[in-house]
C-alpha positions in Angstrom: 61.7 60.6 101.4 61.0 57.1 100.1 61.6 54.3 102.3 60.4 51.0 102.9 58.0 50.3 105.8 59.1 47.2 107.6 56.3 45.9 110.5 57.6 44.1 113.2 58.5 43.6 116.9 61.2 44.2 119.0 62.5 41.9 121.6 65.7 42.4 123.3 65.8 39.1 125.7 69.3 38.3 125.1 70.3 41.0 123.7 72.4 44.3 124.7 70.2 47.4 123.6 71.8 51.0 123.9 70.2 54.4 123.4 70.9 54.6 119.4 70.6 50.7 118.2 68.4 47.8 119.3 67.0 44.2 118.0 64.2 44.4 115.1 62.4 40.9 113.9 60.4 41.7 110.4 56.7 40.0 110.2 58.0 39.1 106.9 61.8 39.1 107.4 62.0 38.8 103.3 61.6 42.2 103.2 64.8 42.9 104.3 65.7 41.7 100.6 64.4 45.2 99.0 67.6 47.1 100.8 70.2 47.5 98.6 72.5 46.5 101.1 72.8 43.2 102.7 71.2 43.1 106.3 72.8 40.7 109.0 69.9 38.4 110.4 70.1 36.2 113.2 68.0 32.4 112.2 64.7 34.4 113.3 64.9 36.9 110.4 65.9 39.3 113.3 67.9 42.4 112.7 70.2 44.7 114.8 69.3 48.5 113.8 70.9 51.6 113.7 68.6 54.3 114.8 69.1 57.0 112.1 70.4 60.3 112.4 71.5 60.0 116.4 74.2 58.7 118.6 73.7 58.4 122.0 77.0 57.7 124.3 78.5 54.7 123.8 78.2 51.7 126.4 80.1 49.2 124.7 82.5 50.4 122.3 85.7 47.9 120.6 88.5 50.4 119.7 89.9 49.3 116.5 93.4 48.5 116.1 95.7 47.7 118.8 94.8 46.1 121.5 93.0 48.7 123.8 89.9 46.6 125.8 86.0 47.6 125.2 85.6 51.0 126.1 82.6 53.6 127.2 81.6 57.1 127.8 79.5 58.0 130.8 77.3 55.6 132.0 74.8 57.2 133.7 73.7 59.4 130.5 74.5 55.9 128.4 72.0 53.8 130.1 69.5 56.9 130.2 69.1 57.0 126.6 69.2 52.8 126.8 66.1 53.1 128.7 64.6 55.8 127.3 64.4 54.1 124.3 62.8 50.8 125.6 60.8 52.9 127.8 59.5 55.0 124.1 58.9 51.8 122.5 57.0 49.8 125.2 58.8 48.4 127.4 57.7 48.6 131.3 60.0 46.8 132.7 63.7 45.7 131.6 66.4 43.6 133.9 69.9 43.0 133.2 72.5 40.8 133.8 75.8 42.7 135.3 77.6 42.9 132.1 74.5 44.6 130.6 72.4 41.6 128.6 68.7 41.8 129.2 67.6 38.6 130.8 64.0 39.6 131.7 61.4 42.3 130.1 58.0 43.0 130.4 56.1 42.4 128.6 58.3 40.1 126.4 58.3 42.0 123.2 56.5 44.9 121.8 55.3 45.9 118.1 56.7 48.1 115.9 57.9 49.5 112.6 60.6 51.0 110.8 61.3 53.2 108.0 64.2 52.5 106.4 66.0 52.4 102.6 69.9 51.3 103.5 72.4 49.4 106.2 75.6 50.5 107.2 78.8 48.4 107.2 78.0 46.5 110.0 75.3 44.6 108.9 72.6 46.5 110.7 69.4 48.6 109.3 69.5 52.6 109.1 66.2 53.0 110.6 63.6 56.1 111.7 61.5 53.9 114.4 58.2 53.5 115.5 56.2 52.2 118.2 53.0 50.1 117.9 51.4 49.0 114.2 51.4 51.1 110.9 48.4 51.4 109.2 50.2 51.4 105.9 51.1 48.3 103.8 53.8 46.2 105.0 56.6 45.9 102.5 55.1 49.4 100.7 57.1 52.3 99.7 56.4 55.1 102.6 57.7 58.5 102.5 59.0 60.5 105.8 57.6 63.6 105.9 58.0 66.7 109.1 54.7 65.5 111.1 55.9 61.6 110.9 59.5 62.3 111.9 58.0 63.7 114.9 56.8 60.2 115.9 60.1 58.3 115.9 62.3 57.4 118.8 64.7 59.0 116.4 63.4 62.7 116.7 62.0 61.1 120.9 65.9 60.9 121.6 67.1 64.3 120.4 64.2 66.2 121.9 65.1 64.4 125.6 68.7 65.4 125.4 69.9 62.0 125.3 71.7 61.7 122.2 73.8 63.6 120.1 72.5 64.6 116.5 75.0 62.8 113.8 73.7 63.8 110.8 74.4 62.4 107.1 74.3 64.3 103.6 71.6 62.1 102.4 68.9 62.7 105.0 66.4 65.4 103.3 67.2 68.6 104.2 63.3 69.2 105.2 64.0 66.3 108.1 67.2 67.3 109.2 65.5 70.9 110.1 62.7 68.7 111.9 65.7 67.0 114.3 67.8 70.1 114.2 64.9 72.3 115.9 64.5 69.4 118.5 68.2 69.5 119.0 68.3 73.6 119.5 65.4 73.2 122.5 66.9 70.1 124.2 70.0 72.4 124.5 68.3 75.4 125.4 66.1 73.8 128.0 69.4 71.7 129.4 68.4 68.4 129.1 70.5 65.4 129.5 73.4 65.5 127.8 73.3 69.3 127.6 74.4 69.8 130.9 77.5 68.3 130.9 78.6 68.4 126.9 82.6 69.2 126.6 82.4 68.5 122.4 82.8 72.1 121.6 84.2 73.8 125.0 87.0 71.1 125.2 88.3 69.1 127.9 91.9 68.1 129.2 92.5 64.3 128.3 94.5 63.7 131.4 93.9 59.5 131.5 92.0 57.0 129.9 89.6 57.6 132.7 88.7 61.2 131.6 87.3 59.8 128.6 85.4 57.0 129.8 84.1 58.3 133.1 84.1 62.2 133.1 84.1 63.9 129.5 80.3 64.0 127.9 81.3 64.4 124.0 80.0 63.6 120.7 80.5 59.8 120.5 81.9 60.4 117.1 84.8 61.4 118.3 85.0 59.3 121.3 85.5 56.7 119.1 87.9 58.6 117.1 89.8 59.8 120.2 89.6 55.8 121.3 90.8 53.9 118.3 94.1 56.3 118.6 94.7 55.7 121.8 94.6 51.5 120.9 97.2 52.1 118.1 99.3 54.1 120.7 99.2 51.4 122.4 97.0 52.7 125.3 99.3 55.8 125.4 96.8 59.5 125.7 99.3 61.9 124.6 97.2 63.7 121.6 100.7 65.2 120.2 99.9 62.5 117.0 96.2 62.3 117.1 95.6 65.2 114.1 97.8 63.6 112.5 95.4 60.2 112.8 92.6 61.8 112.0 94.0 63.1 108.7 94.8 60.0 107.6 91.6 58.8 107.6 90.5 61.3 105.0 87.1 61.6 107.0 84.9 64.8 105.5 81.7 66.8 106.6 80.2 69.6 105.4 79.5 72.3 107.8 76.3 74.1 108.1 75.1 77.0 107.3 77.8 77.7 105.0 77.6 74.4 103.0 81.2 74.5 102.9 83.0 70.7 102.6 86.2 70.4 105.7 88.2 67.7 106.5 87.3 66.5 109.9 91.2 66.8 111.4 90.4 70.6 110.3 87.4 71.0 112.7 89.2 69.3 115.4 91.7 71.3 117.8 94.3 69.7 119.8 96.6 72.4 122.4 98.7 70.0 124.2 96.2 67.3 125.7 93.6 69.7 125.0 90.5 68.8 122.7 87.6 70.0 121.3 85.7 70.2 118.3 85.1 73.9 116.5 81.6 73.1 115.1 78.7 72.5 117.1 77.5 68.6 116.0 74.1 69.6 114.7 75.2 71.9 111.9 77.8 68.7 110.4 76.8 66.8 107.7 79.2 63.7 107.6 80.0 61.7 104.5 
């Protein structure tokens, strides 16, 4: 899988790191020119990435559309995978401020390096991550094979339990087996987010509250779930919400079948009842 390797640091002083995206500053912030994308850097050539292939649950989440406030799921899985991830990539010791900005870390920054080949609409670098120094080229074409994938905080997440595989049709089919084995064991071993995951046995969506405090779901359709409640004006009653969702047009293909579905058709609603029918790791999303 050709990519280009990017060598770097991360420091997140200031910043507001979750479990699936975090701050990236390029030893030659140039590079981020060979993306075919446009990357949005801060005046130190920094970067905010987007960890590849996971999501982890949300911990600071802006519904679109209406005018429902920031939003998140769980926090005490959240901030597991938040720390997990500095904790994977160096970082002894991080303090926060109470709405979540890391004011102090030790030590200040750590190296690091990043595979990556695209950004998303936001700005932000699709990225398999590394810790420490590559002993390849900086700038070079690098190609991600099964034993690498096996080294990034990507594939580190997945096999703690604490984030959800959100896999896209472009990832090589060879790595998404690599993640998708991880997945399978941090679900038969209960880890994390395992224990407590309503995405495919459903939950009743009795308040705002059950979907920010109690239900554990793919974050994927927390948001979903989220951005209808803003337009309804901070309303919960899912008798529009497939509806919504169909709208969007949003597709996946679902696994092993390699059959394309429209997302509203995976998606069940009975009264304020809601699940999804197919288990996240065999999706493929557009």
């Amino acid at each position: 899988m050709p990519m280009t390797l990017i060598q770097g640091y991360f420091d997140v002083i200031q910043a507001n790191p979750d479990g699936d995206s975090i701050r990236f500053y390029p030893n030659n912030p140039e590079l981020w020119q060979k993306l075919p994308r446009r990357v949005r850097i801060n005046s130190s050539g920094g970067a905010q990435l987007r960890i590849d292939s996971i999501d982890s649950l949300e911990m600071h989440y802006s519904p679109q559309g209406g005018r429902l406030s920031q939003q998140h799921q769980p926090l005490d899985l959240a901030n597991a995978a938040a720390e997990e991830l500095l904790k994977f990539l160096g970082f002894e010791k991080i303090t926060r401020s109470l709405d979540g900005v890391v004011i102090e870390a030790e030590p200040k920054k750590v190296p690091g390096f990043i595979l990556t080949q695209s950004s998303d609409n936001y700005g932000r670098s699709i990225a398999f991550v590394f810790k420490g120094e590559s002993d390849g080229v900086d700038g070079s074409d690098a190609f991600l094979n099964t034993t690498l994938i096996k080294q990034t905080a990507n594939y580190h997440l997945l096999a703690q339990g604490l984030a959800y595989p959100t896999f896209y049709r472009k990832l090589f089919p060879s790595l998404r087996k690599e993640l998708f084995a991880a997945v399978q064991e941090a679900r038969f071993q209960n880890k994390g987010i395992w224990q407590l995951d309503k995405t495919n046995e459903g939950f009743c969506l009795e308040n705002l509250e059950t979907l920010t405090h109690e239900a554990v779901i793919l974050p994927k359709l927390f948001r979903r779930i989220s951005n209808y409640i803003s337009v309804n004006n901070g309303k919960v009653n899912l008798q529009g919400f497939i509806d919504f969702i169909k709208f969007q047009n949003e597709k996946a293909i679902v696994l092993p079948e390699n059959k394309v579905m429209a997302l509203d058709t995976i998606i069940e609603v009975d009264g304020q009842n809601i699940k999804l029918t197919k288990a996240p790791e065999y999706l493929l999303f557009f």
